[in-house]
N, C-alpha and C positions, 0 to 999 in steps of 0.2 A: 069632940072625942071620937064621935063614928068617923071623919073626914082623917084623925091619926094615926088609925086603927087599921081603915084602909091601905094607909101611905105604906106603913108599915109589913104589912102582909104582903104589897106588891114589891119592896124593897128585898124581904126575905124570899121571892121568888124569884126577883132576880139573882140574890147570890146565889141559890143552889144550880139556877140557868146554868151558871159560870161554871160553879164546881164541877157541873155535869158536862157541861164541856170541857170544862180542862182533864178530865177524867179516859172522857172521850177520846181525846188526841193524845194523849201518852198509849192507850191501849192500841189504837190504830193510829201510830206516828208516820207523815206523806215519805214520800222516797225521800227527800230532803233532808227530814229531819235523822231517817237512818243511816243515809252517805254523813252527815254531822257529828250523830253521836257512835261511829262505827270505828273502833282504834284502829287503825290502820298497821297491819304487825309490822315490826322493825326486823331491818334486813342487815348483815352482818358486811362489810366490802369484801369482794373474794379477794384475800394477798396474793403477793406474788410469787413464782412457782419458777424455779430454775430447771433448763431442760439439761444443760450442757454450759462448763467451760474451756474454751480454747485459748491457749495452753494449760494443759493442768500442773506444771512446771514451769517458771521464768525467770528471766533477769533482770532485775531492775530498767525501769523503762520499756519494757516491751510491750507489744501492744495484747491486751488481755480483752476476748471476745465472750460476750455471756449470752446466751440465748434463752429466750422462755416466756413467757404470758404476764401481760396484770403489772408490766413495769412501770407505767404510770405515764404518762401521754407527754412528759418532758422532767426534767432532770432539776428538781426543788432541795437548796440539800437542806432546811428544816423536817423536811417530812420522805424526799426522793431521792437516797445517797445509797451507795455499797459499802461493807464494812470486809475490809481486808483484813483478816487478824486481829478483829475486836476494832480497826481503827478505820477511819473515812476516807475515803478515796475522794479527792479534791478537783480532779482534772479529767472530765471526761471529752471523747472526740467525737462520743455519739450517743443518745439516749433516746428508746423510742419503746413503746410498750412490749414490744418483742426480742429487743436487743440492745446492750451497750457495750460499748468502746472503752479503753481509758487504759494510760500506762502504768505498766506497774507501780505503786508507790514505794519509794526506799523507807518511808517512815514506819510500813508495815512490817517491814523483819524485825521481829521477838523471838522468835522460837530457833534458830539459828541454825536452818536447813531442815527443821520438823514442820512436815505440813501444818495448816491451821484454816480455820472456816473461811468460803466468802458466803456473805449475805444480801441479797437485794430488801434493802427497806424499798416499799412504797405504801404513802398514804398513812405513815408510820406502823405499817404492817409487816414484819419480817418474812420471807421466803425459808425454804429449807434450804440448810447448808451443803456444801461441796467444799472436797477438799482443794488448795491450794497450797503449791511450795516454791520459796525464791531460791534459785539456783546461782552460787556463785558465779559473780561479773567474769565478763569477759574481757580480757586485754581488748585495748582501742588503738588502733594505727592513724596519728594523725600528722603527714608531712613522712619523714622518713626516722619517725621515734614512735614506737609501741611502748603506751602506758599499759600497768597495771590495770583495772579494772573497780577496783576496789581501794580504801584508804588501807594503809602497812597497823596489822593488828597482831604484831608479834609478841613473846616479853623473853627471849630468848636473840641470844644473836644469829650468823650466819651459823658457823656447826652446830646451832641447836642444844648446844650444853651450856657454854658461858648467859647467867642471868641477865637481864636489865632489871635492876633494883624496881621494884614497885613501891611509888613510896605515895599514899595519899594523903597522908599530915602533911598539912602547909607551913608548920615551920620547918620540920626535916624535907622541904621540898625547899625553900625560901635559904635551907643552908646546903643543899645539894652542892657538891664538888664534879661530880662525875655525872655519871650515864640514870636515866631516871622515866618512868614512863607514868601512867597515870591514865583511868577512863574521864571522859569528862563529867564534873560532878560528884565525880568517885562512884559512879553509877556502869556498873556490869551491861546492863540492858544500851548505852549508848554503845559501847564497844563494838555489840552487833550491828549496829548500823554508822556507826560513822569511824568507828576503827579507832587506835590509842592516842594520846598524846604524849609526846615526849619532846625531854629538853635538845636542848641543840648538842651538847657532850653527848648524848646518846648519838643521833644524827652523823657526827664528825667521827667518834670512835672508831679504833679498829681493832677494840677488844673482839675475841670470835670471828674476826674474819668480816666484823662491821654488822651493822643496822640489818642492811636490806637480806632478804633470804639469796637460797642458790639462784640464778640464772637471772638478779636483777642486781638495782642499781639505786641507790638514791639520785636523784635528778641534781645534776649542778643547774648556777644561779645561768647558764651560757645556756643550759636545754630549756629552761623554763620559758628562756626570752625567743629560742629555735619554737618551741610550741607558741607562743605568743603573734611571732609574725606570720608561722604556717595559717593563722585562721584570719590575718588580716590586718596585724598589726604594722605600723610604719617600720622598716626593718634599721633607719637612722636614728627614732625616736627609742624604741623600746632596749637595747642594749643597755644604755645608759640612767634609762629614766629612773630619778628618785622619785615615791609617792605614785597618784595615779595618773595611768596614762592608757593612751587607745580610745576606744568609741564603744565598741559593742562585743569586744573580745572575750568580758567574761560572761557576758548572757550568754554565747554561743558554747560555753563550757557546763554551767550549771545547768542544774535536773528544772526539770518546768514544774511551774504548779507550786500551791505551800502545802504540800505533805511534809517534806523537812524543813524547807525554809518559810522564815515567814513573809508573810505581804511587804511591799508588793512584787518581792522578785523579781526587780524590775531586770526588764530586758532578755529574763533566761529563756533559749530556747534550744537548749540542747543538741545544736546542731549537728555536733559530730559525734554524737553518742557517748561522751567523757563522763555526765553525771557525776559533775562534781556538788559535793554535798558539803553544807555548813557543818562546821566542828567545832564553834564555838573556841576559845584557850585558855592556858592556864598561868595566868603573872608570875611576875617572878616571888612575888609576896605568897604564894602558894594560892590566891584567889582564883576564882572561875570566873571569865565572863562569854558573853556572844550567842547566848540560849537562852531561851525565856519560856516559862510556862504558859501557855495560855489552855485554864479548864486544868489539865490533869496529864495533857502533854506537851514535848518539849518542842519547839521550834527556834530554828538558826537566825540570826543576827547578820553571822562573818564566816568566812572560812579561814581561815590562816595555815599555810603549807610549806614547810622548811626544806631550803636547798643544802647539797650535800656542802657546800664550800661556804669560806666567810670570808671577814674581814678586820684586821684590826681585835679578833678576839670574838667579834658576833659572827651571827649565818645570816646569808641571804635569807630572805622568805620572798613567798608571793599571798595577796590579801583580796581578800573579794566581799562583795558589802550586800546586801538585801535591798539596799535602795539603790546601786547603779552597776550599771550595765559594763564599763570600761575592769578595768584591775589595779591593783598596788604593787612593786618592786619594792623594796627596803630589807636594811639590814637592822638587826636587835642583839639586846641580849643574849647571851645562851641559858639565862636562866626562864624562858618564856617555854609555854607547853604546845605547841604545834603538833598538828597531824603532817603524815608524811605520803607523796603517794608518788611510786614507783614505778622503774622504766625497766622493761623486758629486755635482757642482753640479747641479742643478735648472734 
């Protein structure tokens, strides 16, 4: 009983040992244990800070210069992109914390000649905004023919009085007789960027003095195939060709990048500054196709572009694809909705 009694009292002396030590080391804790339990405060990423952009007006394509701080050490577009008018800049020629490059996007016109934000996201941090505004295109001289600039967005003919019927019900388009124009989609916001669709009776008309405004021209199917060999087309092959033909002549037309058009655009590099843009068309059944949403906006398929002249009752057109690089000749219906893009008289 003494020998338990013992055990006992030396066991309760050890636990208080402990407690008095553990007691101990919380009241005076080593540098260790304060670097340990010491939170460390949380630190905010500085965003990025716009000084200046150059031009604070442009035209599609041009090259748009941003200068400023904090743009993020390379160009990620999860997290590292510009928002031109609410929308993403796709194509940059330079990104570096202090500066980027990139051309204008066509898919950013919304506001239809009203300035609107750009923004540098980095690190998904927004900058402060600057104004930017897209300034209508400029006519393009390529070979010894000056195109318009832009897709033909009329709904009036040349004197500007006589109508072109708007008609966007697809069966009154599907029974259309005459002259007929239409946005793509029926959507007002494509209009600003890719310009109207109309049927080939509009096109051919010479109600008002015809289609095109004062001092242009709808293109015949003879200029389309004159621009065609100007950039490189065989000048034996392309007159005649039905379907596609060439190598690389309509990359050298289309806008670079999928701001408008989608992936993979193949072959566009815009060579000769035409920026030609996808329009997607409208069948003769009054359906839409050649745009597709991806998310909440629109991206191009095709282009399809109606010549002033026909055959047989149809119009020439010209056809350009998102997956290659060469072009299409053919003739269709005149009940098809084509964009139109026009030559500067001389």
């Amino acid at each position: 009983m003494k020998l338990f009694t013992i055990m006992t009292a030396m066991l309760l002396v050890a636990a208080l040992c402990v407690s008095c030590s553990d007691e101990s080391d919380l009241s005076n804790p080593t540098a260790e244990d304060v670097s340990a339990l010491t939170k460390k405060p949380s630190t905010a990423p500085t965003g990025p800070v716009i000084t200046s952009i150059s031009p604070t007006h442009a035209e599609i394509a041009d090259e748009i210069v941003i200068t400023g701080s904090n743009f993020g050490p390379k160009y990620k577009y999860a997290t590292n992109y510009v928002l031109v008018h609410g929308n993403k800049v796709r194509v940059y020629t330079l990104w570096t914390k202090t500066e980027i490059r990139f051309p204008a996007p066509s898919a950013s016109i919304i506001d239809d000649g009203d300035p609107g934000p750009v923004i540098v996201v980095a690190s998904s941090v927004e900058s402060n905004a600057v104004d930017f505004t897209f300034d209508p295109s400029s006519p393009v001289t390529i070979g010894s023919l000056t195109w318009s600039g832009a897709n033909l967005n009329v709904s009036t003919f040349r004197d500007g009085v006589t109508p072109i019927p708007y008609v966007d019900d697809s069966t009154a388009w599907a029974n259309a007789t005459g002259p007929a124009w239409c946005w793509y989609d029926n959507d007002p916001l494509m209009g600003q960027r890719y310009g109207k669709l109309y049927n080939w009776h509009a096109v051919s008309s010479t109600l008002g003095g015809g289609l095109a405004p004062q001092g242009e021209r709808i293109p015949t199917d003879a200029e389309w195939t004159q621009l065609a060999i100007a950039i490189g087309a065989d000048p034996t092959v392309a007159p005649t060709a039905m379907g596609w033909f060439g190598t690389d002549e309509g990359g050298k037309l289309r806008e670079v990048g999928e701001t408008s058009w989608s992936i993979p655009n193949e072959g566009a590099t815009n060579q000769y500054g035409f920026t030609l843009l996808p329009t997607g068309y409208r069948l003769p059944d009054g359906h839409f196709f050649g745009m597709m949403y991806y998310g909440y906006w629109m991206y191009g398929l095709n282009g399809a572009y109606w010549c002033k002249d026909g055959i047989q009752g149809n119009g020439w057109y010209r056809f350009f694809d998102k997956n290659r690089a060469d072009m299409a000749r053919g003739n269709i219906a005149p009940g098809y909705g084509f964009a139109v893009r026009t030559i500067i008289d001389n």
